[in-house]
C-alpha positions in Angstrom: -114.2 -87.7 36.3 -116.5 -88.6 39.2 -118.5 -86.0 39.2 -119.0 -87.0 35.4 -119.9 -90.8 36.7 -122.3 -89.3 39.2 -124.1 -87.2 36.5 -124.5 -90.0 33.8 -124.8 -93.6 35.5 -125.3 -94.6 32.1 -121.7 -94.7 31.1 -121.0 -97.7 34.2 -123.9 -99.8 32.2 -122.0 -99.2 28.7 -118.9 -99.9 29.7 -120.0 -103.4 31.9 -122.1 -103.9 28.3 -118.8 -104.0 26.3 -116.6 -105.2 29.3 -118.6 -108.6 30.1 -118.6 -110.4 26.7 -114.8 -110.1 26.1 -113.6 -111.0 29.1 -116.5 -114.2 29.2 -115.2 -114.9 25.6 -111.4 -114.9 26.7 -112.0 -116.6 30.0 -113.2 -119.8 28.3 -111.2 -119.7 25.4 -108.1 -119.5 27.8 -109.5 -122.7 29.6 -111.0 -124.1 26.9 -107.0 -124.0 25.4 -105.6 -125.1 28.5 -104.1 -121.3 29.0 -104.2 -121.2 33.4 -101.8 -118.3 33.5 -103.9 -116.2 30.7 -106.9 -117.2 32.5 -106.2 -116.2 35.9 -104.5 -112.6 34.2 -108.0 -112.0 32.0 -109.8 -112.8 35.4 -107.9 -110.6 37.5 -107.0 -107.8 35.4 -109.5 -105.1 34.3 -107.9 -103.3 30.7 -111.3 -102.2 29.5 -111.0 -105.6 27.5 -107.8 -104.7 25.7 -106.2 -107.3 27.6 -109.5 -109.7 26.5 -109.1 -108.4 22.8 -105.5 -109.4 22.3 -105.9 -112.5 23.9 -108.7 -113.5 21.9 -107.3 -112.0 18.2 -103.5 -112.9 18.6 -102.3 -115.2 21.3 -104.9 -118.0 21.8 -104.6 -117.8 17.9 -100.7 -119.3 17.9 -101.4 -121.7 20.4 -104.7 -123.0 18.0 -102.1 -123.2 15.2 -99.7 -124.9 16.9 -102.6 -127.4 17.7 -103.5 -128.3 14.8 
């Protein structure tokens, strides 16, 4: 795998290109709702954005229902 990272460099940039904008989309969601545990897990805690996904699709979702 490293040798794989050394050949193509390009394959850092792609994943930072999908990485940044789900976990900048989670981290204010999760302090926009108030969410200080989510947030400090999103900002700690690299899942390739599956982490950032979930948050965003299905449990900042319940809490905006419970809202409202």
């Amino acid at each position: 795998m490293e040798q794989f990272l050394i050949e193509n460099p390009w394959f850092i940039w792609l994943i930072l290109v999908w990485i940044i904008p789900w976990k900048g989309i989670a981290l204010w969601r999760a302090a926009r709702l108030n969410h200080k545990r989510w947030f400090i897990v999103i900002l700690i805690i690299n899942t390739l954005a599956v982490l950032e996904i979930l948050y965003i699709f299905i449990f900042s979702k319940t809490k905006e229902k419970q809202r409202n």
